[in-house]
N, C-alpha and C positions, 0 to 999 in steps of 0.2 A: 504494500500500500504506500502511495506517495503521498509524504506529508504536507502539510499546507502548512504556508508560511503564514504570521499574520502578525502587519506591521501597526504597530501604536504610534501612532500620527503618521500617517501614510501621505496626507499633504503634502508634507515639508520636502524642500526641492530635489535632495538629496535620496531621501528615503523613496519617492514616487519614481526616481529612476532607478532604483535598485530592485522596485519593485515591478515594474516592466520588462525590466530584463532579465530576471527569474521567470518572470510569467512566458516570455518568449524563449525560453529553455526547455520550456516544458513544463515549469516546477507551476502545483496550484498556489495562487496568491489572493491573499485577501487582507483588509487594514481596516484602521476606522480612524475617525477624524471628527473636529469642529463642523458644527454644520455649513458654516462661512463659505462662499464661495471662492477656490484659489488657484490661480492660471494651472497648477500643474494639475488638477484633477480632470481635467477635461482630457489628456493621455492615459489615462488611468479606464474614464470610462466608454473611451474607445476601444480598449483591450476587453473589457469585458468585467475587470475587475471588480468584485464588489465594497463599495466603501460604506460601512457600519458607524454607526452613532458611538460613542464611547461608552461601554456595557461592560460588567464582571460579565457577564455571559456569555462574550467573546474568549475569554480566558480558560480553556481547555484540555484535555490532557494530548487529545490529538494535532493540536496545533504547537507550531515553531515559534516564540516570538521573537522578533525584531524590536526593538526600542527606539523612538525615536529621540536625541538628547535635549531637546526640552522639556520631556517628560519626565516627571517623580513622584513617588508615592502620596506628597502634598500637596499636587497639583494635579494628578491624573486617579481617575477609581483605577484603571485594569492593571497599572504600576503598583497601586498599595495592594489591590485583591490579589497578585502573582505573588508579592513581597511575603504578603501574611501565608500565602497557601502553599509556600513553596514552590512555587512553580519561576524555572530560571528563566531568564531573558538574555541575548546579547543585544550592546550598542550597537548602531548602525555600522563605527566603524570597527568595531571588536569581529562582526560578522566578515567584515572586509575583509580584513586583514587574515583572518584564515579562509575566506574564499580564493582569495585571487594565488594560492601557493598551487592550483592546479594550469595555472596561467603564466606564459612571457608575458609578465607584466611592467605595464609604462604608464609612471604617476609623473603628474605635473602638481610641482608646490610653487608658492612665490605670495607675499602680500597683496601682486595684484598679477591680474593678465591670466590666473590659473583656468578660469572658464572656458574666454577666449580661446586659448592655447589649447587646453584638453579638445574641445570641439575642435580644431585646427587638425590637432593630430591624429583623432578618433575620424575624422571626416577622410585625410587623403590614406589610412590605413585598412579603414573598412572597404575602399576601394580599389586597395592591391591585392588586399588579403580575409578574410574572413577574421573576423574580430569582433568583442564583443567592447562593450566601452557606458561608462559613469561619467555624465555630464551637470554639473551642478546648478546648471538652467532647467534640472527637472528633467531630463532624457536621459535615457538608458536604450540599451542595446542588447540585447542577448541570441547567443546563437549554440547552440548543441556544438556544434564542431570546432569552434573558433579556437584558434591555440595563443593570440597575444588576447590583452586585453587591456585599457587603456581608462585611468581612472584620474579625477582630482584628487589631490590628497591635501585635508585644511589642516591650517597650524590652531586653528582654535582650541583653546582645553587640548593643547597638545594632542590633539586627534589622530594624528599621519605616525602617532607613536606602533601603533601595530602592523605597520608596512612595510613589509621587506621587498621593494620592485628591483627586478632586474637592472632597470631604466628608471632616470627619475631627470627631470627637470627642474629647477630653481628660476623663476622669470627676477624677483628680486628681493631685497629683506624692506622693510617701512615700518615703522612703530604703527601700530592701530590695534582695536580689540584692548582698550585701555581700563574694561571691566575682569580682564584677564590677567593679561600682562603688566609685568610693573616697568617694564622697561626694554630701550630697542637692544640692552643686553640680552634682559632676558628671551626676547622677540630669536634673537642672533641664536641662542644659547641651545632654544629648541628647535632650529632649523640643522643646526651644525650635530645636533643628536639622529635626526631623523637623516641626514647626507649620511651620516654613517651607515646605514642600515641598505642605501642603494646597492647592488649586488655587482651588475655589471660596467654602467657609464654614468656619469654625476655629468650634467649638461647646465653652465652657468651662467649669468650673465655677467660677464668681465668685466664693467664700467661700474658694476654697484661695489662699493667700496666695501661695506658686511660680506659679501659674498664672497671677497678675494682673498678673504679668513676663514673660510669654511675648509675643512677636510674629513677627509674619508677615506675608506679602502681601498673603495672600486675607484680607477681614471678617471679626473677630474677633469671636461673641456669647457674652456672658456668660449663663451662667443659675443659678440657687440658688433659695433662699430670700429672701436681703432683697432691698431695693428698687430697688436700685442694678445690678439686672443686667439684663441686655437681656428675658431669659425670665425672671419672676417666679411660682413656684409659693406659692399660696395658701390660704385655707381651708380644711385638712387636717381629713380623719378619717375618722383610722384605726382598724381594727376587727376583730374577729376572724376576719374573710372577704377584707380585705384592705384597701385605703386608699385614699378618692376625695379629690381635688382639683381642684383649679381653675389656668390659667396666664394670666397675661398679661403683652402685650406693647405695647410703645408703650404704654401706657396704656389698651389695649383688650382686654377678656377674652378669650381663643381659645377658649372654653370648659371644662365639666365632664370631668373626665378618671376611670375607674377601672381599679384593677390588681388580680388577686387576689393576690399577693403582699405581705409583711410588710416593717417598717423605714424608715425616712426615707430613707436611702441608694438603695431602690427607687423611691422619689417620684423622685429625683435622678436617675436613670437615665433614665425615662418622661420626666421633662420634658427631658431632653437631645434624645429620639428625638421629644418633640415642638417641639422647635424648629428640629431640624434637618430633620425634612417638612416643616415649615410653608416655609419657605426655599428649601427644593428646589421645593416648588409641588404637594406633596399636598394631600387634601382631609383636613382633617382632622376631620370627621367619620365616614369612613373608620377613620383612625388609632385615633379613639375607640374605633369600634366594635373593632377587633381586639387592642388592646391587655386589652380585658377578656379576653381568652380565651388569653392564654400560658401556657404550663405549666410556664415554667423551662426550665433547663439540666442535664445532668447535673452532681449532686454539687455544687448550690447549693442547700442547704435542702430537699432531698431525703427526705420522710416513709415511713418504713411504719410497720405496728403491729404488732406481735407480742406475742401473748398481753395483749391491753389496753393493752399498753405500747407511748408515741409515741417512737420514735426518727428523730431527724433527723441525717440527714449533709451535711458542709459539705466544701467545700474549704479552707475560713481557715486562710490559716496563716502572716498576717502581723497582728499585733495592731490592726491598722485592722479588720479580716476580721474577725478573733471579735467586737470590739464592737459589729461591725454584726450579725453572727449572732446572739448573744444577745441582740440590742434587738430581731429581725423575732422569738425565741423568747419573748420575753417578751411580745410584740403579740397573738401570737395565743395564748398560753396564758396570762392572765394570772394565774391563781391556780394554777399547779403548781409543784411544785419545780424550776428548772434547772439540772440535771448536765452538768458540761462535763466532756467527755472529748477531751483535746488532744497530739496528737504531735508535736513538736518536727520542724521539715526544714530537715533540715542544721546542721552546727557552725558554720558563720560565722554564719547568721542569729539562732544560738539564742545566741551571744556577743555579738553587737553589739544585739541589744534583747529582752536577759534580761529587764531590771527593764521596761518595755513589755508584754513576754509576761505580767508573774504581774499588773502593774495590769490589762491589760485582760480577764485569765481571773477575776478579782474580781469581776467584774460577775456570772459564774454564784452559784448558790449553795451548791453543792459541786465540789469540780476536781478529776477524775483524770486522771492522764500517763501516757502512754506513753513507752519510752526512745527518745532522739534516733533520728530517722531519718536516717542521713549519705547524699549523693548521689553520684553513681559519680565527681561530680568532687572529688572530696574525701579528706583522710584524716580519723582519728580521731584526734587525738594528744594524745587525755586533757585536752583543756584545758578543755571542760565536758563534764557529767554532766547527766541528768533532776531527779537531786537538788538539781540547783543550781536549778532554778529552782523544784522542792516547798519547798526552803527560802525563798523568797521570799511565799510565796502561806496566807496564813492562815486561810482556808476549810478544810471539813469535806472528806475527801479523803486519795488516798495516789498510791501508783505502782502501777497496772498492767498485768498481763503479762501475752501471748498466752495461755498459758496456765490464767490464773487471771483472769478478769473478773467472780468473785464478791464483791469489796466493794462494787460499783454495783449489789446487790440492797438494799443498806443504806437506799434511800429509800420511800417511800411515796406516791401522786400525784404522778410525778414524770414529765420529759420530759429525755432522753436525748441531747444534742447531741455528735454524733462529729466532731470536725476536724482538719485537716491533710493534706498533698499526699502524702504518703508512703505508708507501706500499713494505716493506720489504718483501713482496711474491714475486714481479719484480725482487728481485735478486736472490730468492732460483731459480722463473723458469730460471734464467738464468743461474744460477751451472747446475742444471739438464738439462739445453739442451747440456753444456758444456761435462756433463757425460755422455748422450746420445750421443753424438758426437765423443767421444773415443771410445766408444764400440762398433759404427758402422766401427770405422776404423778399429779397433783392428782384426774384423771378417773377 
């Protein structure tokens, strides 16, 4: 008899692609969740899957649990009823970490670009080769036969601690997750623990300065921009359809590379995922060819149009994150206006890099806020405000509210950049119903 797995908080972006990808293996899968409606449940019940209200009657002796790590016994029934009755669970990544030892396994870590970059390398891999693959945009992949597999691995709560990959990635170290960490030592401390643990190739970025103090067992390659790294990306240019380049290594061209995606930080990614096929022993003509055809991740630069007007959504929502989003906005639209529209997540991170947040929202060239978004692990206790950081930021701009997203009509040839992990999609759909609603008068 096969057992059915059954994930507590099946939602969450992580856990729904882990459970998609079991379910496309074969394995039966089933979760439960808040009744809230959340962009990743809609893959969930296209598969079939069924998603349950949170119930002790879910908690069985025939089923597997999964745990998802915002869950605890004083916040979840099915965590205290398993807690009290005996019945074990693993964490999402506890599960990981001894699933993927049946797999060539290739994890992407980094403060940012980890999503990006997974999708990147899970997209031109599933394309040489059968693979299955963990995307943190909520996608999963699974396949009976597949022999690599290709996962994000987060430095959160030291998460990436149970992973031993073959392969691993570092895109780069940043202090953030300040309800965590106490510092970008410690940030540094658990990245240089989990590098240890990669098996076969450490693939880094050469230009981050944390990073060129990481070691390990496995062969460490550098890659960037200057000339000093193992993987050398070169004669750039970039354009309004996206940005070719060139890599080499040892001293020998690997060839012409193109991506349709915007930003330096995306060249940075590509040439990570071509250094680490080249190594592994793909063909990287191959690689070439599929790299031109990704289409992104969800809610990374994310386009639609409504009523003429381009609006992009992002997830950035750590000031590395917006600089690099408004540099791929500025790539491909070079002559429009760029309005940043940013929500703060969470009170520790909007406290420990206020003045971060307003230098790198200056790079748009109007800023509107939204009020802080706090996380279920957190309280509010007044010690910052939205205001606090509008006071910081002296571009054209204000605060606002679900309610009211008519000051972002104030521009003219403009493109529309929505950011933050929180629920900053509530305001983009409320611009665009606002633009929807012009154009039905206008007619």
């Amino acid at each position: 008899m096969t057992k059915t797995y059954h994930f507590i908080g099946i939602k969450g972006s992580g856990m729904s692609a882990l459970a998609l990808m079991l379910h496309q293996m074969g394995h039966k899968v089933q979760g439960s969740d808040v009744e809230k409606y959340y962009f990743t449940q809609r893959g969930l019940e296209q598969a079939g899957i069924e998603i349950l209200p949170f119930s002790e009657a879910n908690i069985t002796t025939d089923v597997e649990l999964i745990a998802g790590n915002a869950f605890r016994p004083d916040n979840n029934v099915e965590i205290a009823y398993a807690d009290t009755n005996g019945f074990t669970y693993k964490r999402y990544h506890e599960f990981l970490g001894q699933f993927m030892r049946d797999f060539t396994s290739f994890g992407v870590a980094g403060a940012h670009g980890k999503t990006s970059t997974t999708g990147l390398l899970a997209h031109v891999m599933r394309n040489i080769t059968d693979t299955s693959y963990l995307i943190g945009d909520g996608t999963g992949r699974g396949s009976e036969n597949a022999q690599y597999f290709v996962f994000e691995s987060d430095e959160y709560e030291r998460h990436f601690m149970p992973y031993h990959p073959e392969y691993s990635i570092i895109t780069n170290i940043d202090f953030d997750h300040p309800d965590y960490f106490t510092s970008l030592e410690d940030v540094f401390h658990a990245f240089d623990d989990y590098a240890k643990q990669v098996q076969k190739g450490l693939f880094v970025y050469g230009e981050d300065e944390q990073l060129r103090h990481i070691t390990a067992t496995a062969p460490i390659y550098y890659y960037g921009f200057n000339e000093d790294n193992d993987f050398v990306a070169y004669d750039l240019q970039p354009s309004t359809t996206g940005s070719q380049f060139k890599v080499r290594h040892a001293g020998q061209e690997l060839g012409q590379f193109q991506i349709p995606t915007f930003g330096r930080h995306n060249v940075l990614n590509a040439t990570a995922v071509i250094a680490t096929l080249f190594i592994a022993g793909f063909d990287l003509n191959l690689v070439a060819e599929h790299l031109k055809t990704f289409g992104g991740v969800k809610r990374r630069f994310t386009e639609k149009i409504v009523n003429d007007t381009v609006i992009i959504d992002d997830f950035a929502h750590h000031p590395t994150e917006i600089i690099a989003t408004i540099d791929a906005a500025r790539q491909k639209y070079p002559s429009k206006e760029i309005v940043a529209i940013f929500q703060p997540h969470t009170f520790t991170r909007t406290i420990a890099l206020l003045d971060e947040f307003a230098l790198a929202l200056s790079d748009a060239d109007a800023v509107y806020l939204a009020p802080i978004y706090g996380s279920a692990r957190e309280t509010d206790n007044g010690q910052v405000k939205v205001e606090d950081l509008a006071a910081k930021i002296s571009k054209k701009g204000g605060i606002v509210s679900l309610e009211n997203t008519s000051p972002l009509l104030d521009h003219d040839n403009a493109v529309y950049v929505f950011m933050g992990a929180g629920d900053i999609q509530s305001y983009e759909y409320s611009f665009e119903r606002l633009l929807s609603n012009l154009s039905n008068n206008v007619q």
